[in-house]
Residue frames as a rotation matrix with the C-alpha (Angstrom) as fourth column:
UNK 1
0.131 -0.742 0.657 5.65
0.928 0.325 0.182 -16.57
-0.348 0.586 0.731 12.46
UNK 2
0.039 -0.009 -0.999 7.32
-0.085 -0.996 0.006 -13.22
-0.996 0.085 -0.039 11.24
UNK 3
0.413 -0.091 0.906 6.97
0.906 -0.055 -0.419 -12.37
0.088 0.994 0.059 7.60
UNK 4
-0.531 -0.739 -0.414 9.57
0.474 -0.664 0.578 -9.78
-0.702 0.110 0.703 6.18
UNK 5
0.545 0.828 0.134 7.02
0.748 -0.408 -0.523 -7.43
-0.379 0.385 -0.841 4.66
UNK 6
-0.903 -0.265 -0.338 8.62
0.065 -0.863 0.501 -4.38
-0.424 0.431 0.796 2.16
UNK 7
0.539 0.732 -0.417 6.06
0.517 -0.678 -0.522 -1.92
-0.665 0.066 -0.744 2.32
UNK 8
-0.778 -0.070 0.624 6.24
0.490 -0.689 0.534 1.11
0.393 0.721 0.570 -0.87
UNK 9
0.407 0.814 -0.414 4.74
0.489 -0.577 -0.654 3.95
-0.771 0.064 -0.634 -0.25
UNK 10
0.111 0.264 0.958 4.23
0.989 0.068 -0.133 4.61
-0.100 0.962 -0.254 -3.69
UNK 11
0.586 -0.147 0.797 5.10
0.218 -0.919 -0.330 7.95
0.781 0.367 -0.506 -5.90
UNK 12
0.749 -0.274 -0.603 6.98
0.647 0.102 0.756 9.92
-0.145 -0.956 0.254 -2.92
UNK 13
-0.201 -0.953 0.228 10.04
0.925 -0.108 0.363 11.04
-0.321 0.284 0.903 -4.87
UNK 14
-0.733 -0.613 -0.297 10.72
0.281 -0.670 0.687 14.90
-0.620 0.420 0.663 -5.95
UNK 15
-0.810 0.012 -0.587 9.28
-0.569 -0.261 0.780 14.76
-0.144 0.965 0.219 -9.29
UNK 16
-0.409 0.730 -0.547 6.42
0.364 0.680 0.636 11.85
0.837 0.061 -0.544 -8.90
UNK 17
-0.869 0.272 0.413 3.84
-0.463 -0.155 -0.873 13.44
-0.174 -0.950 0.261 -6.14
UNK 18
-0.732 0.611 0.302 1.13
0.538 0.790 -0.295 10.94
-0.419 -0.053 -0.906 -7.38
UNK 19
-0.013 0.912 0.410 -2.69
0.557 -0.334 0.760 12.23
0.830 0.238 -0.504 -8.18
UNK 20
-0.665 0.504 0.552 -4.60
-0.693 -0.691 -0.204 15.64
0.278 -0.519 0.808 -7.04
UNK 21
-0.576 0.635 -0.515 -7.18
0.801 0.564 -0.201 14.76
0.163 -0.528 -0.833 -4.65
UNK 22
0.226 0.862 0.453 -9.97
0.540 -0.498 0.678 16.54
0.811 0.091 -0.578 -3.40
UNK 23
0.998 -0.041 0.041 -8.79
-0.058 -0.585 0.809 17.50
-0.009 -0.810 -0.586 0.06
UNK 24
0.430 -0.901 0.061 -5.05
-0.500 -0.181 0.847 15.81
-0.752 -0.395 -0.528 -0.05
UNK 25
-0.081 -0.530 -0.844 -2.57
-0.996 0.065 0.056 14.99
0.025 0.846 -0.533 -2.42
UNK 26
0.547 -0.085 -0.833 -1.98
-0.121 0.976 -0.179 10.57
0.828 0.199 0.524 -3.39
UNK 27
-0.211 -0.924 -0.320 1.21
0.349 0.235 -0.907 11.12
0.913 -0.303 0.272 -1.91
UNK 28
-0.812 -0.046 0.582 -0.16
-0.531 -0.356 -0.769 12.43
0.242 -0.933 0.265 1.60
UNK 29
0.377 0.778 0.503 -2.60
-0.926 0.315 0.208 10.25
0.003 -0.544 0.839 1.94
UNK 30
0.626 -0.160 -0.763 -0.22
-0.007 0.978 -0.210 7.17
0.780 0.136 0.611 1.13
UNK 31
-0.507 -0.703 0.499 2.27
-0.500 -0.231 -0.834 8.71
0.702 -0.673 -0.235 4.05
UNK 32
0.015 0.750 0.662 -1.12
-0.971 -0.146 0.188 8.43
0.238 -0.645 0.726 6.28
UNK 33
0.923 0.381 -0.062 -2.12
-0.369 0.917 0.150 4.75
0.114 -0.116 0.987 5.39
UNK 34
0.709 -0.430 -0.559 1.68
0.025 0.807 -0.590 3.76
0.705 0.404 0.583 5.07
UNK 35
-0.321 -0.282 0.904 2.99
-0.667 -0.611 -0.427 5.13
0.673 -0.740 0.008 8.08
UNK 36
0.308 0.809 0.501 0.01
-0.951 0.285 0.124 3.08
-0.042 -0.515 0.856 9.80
UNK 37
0.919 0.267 -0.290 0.38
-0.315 0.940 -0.133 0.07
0.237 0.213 0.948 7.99
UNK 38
-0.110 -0.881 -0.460 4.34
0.103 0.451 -0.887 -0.46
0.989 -0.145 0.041 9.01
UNK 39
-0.528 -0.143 0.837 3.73
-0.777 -0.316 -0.544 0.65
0.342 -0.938 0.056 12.72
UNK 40
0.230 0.750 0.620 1.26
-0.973 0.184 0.139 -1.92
-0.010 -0.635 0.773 12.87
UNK 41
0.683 -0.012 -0.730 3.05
-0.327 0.889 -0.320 -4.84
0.653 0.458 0.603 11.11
UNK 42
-0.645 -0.684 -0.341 5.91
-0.089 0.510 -0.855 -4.17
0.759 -0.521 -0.390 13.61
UNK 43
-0.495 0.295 0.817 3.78
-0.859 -0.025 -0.512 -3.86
-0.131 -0.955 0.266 16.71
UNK 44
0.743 0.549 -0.382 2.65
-0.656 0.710 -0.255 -7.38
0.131 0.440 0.888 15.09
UNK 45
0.219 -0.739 0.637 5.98
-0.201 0.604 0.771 -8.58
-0.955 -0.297 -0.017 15.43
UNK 46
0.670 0.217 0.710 6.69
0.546 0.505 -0.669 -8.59
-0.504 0.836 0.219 11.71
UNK 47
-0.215 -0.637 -0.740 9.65
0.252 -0.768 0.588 -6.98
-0.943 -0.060 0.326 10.36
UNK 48
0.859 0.481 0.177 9.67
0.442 -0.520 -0.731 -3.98
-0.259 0.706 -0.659 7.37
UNK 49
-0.330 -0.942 -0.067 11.63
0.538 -0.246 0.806 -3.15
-0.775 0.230 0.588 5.38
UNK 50
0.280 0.772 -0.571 11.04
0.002 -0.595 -0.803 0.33
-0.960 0.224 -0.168 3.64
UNK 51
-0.330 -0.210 0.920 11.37
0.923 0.130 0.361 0.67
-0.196 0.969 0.151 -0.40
UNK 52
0.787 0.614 -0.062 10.36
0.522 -0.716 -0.463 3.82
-0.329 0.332 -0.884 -0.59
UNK 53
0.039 -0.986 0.165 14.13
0.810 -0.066 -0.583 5.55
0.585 0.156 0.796 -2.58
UNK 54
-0.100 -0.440 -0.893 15.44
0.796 -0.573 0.193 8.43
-0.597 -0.692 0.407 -0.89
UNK 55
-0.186 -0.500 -0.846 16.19
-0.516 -0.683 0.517 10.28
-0.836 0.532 -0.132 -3.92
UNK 56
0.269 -0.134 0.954 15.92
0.826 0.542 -0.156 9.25
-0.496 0.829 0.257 -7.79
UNK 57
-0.919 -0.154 -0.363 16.23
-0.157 -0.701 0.696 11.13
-0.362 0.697 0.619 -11.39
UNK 58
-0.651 0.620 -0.437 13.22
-0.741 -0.644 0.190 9.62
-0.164 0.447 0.879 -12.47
UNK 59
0.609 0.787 0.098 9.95
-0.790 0.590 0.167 7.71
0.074 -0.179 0.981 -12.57
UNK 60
0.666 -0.245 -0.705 12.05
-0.139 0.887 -0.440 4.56
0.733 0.391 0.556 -13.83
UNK 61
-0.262 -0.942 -0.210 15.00
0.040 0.207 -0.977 4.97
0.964 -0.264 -0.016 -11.77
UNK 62
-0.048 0.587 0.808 12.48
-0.981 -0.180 0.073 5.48
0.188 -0.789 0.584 -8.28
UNK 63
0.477 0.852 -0.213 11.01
-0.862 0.501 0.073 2.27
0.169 0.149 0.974 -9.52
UNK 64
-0.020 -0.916 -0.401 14.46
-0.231 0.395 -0.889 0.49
0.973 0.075 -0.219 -9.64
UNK 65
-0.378 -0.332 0.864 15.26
-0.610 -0.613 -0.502 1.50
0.697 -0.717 0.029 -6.57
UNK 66
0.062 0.617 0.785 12.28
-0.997 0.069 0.025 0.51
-0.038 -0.784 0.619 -4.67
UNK 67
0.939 0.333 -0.084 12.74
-0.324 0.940 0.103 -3.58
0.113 -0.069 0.991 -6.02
UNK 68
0.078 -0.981 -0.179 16.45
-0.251 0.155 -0.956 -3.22
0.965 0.119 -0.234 -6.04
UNK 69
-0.408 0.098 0.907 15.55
-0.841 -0.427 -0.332 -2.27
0.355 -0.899 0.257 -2.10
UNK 70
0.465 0.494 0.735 13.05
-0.763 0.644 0.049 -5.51
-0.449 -0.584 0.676 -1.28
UNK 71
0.838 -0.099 -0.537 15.15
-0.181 0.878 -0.444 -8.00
0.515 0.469 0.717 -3.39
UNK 72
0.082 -0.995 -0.054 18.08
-0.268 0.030 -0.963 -7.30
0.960 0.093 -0.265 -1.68
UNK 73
-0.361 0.029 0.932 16.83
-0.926 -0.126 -0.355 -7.11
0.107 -0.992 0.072 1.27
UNK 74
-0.912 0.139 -0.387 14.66
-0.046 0.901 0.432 -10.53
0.408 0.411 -0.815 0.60
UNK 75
-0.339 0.873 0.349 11.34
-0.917 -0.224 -0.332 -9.53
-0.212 -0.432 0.876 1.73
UNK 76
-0.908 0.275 0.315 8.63
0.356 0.904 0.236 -12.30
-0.220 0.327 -0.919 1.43
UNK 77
0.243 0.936 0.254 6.00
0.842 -0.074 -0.535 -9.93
-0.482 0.344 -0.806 0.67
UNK 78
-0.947 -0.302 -0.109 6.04
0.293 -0.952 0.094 -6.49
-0.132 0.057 0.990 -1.30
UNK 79
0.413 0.908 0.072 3.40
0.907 -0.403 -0.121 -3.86
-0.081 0.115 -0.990 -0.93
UNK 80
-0.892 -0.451 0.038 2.80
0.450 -0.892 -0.029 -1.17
0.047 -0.008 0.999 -2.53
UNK 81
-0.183 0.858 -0.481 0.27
0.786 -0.166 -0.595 0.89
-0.590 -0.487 -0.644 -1.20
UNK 82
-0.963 0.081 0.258 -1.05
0.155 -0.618 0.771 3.82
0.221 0.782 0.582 -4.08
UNK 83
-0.092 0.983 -0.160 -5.01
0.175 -0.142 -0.974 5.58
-0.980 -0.118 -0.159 -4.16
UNK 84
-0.474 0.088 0.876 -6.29
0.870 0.198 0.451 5.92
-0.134 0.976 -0.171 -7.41
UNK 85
-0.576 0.381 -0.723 -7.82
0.056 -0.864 -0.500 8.33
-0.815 -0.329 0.477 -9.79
UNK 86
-0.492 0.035 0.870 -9.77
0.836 0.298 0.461 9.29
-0.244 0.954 -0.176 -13.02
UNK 87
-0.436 0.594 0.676 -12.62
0.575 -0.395 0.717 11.54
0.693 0.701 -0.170 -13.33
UNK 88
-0.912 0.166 0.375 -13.82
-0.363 -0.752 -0.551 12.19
0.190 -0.638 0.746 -10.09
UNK 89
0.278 0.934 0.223 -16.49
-0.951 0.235 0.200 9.52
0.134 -0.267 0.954 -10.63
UNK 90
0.090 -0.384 -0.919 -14.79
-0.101 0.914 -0.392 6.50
0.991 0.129 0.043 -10.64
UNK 91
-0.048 -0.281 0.958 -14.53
-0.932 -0.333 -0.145 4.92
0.360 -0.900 -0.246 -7.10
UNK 92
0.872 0.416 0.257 -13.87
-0.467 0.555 0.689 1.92
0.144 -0.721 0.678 -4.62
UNK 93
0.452 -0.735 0.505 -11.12
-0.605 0.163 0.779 -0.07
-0.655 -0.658 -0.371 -3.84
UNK 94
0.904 -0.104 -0.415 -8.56
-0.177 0.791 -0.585 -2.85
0.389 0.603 0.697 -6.39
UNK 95
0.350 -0.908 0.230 -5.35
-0.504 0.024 0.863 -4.76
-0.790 -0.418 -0.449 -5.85
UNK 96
0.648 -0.176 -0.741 -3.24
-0.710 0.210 -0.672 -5.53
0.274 0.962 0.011 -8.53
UNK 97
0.297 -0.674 0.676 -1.20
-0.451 0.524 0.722 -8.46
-0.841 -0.520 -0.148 -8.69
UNK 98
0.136 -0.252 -0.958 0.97
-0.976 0.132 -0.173 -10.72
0.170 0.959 -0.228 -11.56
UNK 99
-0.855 -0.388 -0.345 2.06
-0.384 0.920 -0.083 -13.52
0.349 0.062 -0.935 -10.01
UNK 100
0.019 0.733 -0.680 -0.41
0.120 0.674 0.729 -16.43
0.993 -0.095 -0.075 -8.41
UNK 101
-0.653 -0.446 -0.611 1.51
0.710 -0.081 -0.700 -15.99
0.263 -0.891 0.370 -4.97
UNK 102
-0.928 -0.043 0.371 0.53
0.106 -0.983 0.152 -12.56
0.359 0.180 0.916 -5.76
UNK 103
-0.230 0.973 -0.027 -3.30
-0.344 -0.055 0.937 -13.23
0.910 0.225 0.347 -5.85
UNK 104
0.117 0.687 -0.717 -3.52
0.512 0.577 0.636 -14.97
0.851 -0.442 -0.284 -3.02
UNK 105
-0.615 -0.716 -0.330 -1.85
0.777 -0.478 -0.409 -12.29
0.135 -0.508 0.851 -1.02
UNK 106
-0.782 0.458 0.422 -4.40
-0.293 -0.869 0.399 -9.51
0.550 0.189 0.814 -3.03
UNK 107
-0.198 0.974 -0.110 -7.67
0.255 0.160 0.954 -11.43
0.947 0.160 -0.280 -2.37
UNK 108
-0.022 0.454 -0.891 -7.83
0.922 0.354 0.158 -10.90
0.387 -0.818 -0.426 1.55
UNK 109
-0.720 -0.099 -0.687 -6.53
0.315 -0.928 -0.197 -7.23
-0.618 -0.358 0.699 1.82
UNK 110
-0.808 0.498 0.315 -9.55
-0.099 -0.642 0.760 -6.41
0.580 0.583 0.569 -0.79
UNK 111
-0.032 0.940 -0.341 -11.98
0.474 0.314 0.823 -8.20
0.880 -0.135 -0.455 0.78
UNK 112
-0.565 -0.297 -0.769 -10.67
0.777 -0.505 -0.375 -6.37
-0.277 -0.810 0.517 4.11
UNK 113
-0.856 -0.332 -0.397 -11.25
0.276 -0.942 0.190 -2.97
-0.437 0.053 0.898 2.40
UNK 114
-0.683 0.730 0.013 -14.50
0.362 0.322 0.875 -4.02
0.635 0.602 -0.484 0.91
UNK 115
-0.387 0.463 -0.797 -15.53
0.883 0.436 -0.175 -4.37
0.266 -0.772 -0.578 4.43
UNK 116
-0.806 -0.362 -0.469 -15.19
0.445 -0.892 -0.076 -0.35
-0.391 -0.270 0.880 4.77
UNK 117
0.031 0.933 -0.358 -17.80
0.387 -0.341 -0.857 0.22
-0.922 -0.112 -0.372 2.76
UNK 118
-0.531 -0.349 -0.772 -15.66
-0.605 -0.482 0.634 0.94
-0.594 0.803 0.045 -0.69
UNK 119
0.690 0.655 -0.309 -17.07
-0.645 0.362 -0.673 -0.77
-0.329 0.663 0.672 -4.01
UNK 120
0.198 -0.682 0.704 -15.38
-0.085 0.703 0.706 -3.60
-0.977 -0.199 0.081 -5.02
UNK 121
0.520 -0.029 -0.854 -13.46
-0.851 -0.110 -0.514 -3.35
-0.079 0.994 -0.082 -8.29
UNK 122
0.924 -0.326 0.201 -11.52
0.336 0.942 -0.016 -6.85
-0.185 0.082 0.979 -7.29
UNK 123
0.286 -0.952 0.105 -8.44
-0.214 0.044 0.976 -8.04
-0.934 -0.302 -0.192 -7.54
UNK 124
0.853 0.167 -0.495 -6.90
-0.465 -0.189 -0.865 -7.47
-0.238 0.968 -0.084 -11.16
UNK 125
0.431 -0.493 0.756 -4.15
0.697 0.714 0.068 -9.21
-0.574 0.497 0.651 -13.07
UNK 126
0.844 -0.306 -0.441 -1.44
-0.462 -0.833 -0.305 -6.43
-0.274 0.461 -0.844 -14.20
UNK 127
0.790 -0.486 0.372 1.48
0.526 0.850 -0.007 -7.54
-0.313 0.201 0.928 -15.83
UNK 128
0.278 -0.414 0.867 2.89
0.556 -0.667 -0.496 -3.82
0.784 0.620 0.045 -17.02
UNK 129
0.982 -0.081 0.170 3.74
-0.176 -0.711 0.681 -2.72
0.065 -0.699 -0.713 -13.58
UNK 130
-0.003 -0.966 0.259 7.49
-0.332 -0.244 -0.911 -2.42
0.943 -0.089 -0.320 -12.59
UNK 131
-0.506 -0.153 0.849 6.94
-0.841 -0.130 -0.525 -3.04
0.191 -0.980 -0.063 -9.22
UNK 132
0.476 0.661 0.580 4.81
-0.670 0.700 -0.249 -6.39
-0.571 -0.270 0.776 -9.67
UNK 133
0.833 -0.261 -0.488 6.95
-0.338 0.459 -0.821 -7.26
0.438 0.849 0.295 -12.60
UNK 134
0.384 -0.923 0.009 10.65
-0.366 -0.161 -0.917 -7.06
0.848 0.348 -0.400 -10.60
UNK 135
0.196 0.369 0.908 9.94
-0.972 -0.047 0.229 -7.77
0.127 -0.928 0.350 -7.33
UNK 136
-0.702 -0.673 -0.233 11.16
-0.646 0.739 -0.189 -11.28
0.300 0.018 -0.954 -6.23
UNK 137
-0.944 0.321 0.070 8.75
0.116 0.523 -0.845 -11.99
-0.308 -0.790 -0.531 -4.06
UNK 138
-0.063 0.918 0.391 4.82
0.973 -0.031 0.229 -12.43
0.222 0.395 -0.891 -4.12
UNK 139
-0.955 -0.150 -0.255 3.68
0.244 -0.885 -0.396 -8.67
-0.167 -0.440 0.882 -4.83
UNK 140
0.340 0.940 0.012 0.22
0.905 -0.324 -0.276 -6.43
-0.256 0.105 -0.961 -4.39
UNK 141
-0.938 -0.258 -0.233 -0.31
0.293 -0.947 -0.133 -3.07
-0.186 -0.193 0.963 -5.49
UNK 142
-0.215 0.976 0.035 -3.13
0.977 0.215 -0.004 -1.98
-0.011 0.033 -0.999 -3.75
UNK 143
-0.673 0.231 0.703 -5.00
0.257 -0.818 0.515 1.09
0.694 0.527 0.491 -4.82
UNK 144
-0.921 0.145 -0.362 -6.75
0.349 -0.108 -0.931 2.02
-0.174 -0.983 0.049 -1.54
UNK 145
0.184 0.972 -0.146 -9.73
0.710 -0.234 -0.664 4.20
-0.680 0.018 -0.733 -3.00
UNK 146
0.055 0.202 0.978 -10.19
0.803 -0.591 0.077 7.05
0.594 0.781 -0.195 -5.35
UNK 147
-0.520 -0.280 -0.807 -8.39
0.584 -0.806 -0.097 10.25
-0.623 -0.522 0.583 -3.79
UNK 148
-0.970 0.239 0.042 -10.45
-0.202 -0.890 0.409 12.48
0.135 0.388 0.912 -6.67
UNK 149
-0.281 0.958 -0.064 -13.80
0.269 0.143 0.952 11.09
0.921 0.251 -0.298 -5.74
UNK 150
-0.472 0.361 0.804 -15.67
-0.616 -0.788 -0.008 12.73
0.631 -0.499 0.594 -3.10
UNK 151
0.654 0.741 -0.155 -17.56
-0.462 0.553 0.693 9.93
0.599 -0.381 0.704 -1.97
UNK 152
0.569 -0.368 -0.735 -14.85
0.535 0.845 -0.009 7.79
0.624 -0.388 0.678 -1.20
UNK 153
-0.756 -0.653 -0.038 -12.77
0.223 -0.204 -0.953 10.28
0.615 -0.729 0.300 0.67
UNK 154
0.207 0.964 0.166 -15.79
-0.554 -0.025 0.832 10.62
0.807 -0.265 0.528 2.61
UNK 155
0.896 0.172 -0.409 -15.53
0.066 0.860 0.506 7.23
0.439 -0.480 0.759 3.73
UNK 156
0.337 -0.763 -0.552 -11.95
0.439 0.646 -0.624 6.94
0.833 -0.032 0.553 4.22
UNK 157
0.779 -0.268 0.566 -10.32
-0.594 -0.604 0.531 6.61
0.199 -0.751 -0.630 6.94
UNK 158
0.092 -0.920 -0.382 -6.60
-0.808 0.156 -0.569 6.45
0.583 0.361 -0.728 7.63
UNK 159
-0.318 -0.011 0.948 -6.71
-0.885 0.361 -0.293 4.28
-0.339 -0.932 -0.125 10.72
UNK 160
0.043 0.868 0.496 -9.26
-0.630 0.408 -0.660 2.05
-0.775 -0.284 0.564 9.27
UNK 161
0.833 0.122 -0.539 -7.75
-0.553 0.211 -0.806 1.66
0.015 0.970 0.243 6.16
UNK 162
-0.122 -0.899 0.421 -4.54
-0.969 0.016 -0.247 0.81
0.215 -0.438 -0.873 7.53
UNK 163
-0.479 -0.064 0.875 -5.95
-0.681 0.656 -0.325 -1.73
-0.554 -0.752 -0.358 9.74
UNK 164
0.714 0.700 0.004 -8.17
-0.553 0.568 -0.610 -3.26
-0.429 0.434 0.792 7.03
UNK 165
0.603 -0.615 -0.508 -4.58
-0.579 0.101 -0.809 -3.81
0.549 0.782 -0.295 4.85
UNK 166
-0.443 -0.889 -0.114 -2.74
-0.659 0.409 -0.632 -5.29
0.608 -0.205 -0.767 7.64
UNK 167
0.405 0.582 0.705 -5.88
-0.543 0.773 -0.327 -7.77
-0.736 -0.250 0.630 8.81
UNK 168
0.780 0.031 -0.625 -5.53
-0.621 0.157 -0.768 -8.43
0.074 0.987 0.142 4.77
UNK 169
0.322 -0.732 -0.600 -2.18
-0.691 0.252 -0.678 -9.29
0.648 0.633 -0.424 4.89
UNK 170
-0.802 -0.401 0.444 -1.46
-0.569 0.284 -0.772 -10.86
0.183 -0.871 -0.456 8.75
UNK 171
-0.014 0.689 -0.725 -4.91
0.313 0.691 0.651 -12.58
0.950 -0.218 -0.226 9.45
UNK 172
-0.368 -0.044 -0.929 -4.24
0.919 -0.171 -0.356 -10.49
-0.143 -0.984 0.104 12.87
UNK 173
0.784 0.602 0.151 -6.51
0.507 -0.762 0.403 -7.56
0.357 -0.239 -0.903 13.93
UNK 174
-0.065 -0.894 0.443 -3.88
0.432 -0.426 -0.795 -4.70
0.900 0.140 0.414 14.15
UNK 175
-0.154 -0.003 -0.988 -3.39
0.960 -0.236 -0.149 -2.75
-0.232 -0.972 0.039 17.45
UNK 176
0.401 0.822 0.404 -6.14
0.882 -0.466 0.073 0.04
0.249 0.327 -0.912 16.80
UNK 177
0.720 0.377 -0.583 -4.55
0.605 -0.752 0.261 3.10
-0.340 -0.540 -0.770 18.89
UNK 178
0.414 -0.844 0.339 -2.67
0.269 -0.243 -0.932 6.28
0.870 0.477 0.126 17.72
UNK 179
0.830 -0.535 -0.159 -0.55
-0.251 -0.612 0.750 6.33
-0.498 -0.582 -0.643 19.99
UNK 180
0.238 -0.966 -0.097 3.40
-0.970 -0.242 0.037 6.39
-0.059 0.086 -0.995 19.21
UNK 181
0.806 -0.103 -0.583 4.48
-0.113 0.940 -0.322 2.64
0.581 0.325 0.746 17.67
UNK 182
0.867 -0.485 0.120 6.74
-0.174 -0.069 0.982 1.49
-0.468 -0.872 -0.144 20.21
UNK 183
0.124 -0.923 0.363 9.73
0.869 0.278 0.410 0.41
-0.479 0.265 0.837 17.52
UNK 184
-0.112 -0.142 0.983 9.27
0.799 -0.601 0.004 3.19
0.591 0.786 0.181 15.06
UNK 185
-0.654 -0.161 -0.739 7.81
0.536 -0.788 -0.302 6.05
-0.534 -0.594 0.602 17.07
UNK 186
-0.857 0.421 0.298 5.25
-0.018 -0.601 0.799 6.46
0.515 0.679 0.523 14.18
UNK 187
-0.552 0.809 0.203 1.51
-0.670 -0.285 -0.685 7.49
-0.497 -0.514 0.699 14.88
């Protein structure tokens, strides 16, 4: 069965370039994992539909944008895909979610990413996002690891993380190689 999947890659816009990391920015490492994670849903057979705006004025108006983008479009899932930060000690992996749909959507792509070797901070109840709040459909916004902790970029990998998020969400072991997605042409 295909599921219509709108993928965010989070922050992206101009003026929003996410958290410093240690080696790469939020926003280049969400390109990495989100890049991955749509090549792999189509080569799944699963259509995507991006949300990511072209263009905004600002934080709010991005945010618009991106649910204006999967409601219209009627996804049946939204993800947004974000790494976290704080201190530089904080670390491991959460998905955020508001609705019930929502949870049951978060719980398998954490336990995926668990698998990786991140700490499990679970799967949280957020009700103050924009993007969980507007969003028609069941949404996640998963937080992938801690881009200012050392440890965890360590661990991560883009490939791996990818595939851990779209086991999470599909219940299907993605198609592992980089080569060149055959609909998109991403790596």
């Amino acid at each position: 069965m295909s599921i219509k999947f709108g993928i965010d890659l989070g922050h992206n816009v101009r003026f929003d370039g996410g958290a410093a990391g240690v080696d790469k920015s939020e926003n280049q490492l969400i390109m990495e994992v989100g890049n991955k994670v749509i090549c792999k849903l189509q080569s799944l057979g699963h259509q995507v539909v991006e949300c990511k705006p072209e263009s905004a004025t600002s934080s709010g108006h991005a945010l618009r944008q991106r649910t204006y983008t999967a409601n219209v479009a009627g996804v049946d899932r939204f993800v947004s895909i974000h790494f976290n930060a704080f201190n530089g000690q904080a670390h491991g992996a959460e998905v955020l979610y508001i609705s019930q749909a929502g949870r049951k959507l978060a719980q398998p792509v954490q336990d995926e990413i668990v698998k990786l070797g991140f700490t499990n901070r679970g799967v949280k109840y957020r009700n103050n996002l924009h993007v969980l709040r507007a969003t028609n459909a069941p949404a996640i916004l998963i937080e992938c690891c801690f881009c200012d902790n050392w440890k965890d970029m360590k661990r991560y990998d883009a490939e791996k993380m990818a595939n851990a998020i779209v086991k999470g969400l599909t219940g299907s072991f993605p198609n592992s190689s980089n080569k060149p997605c055959p609909t998109c042409g991403r790596v």
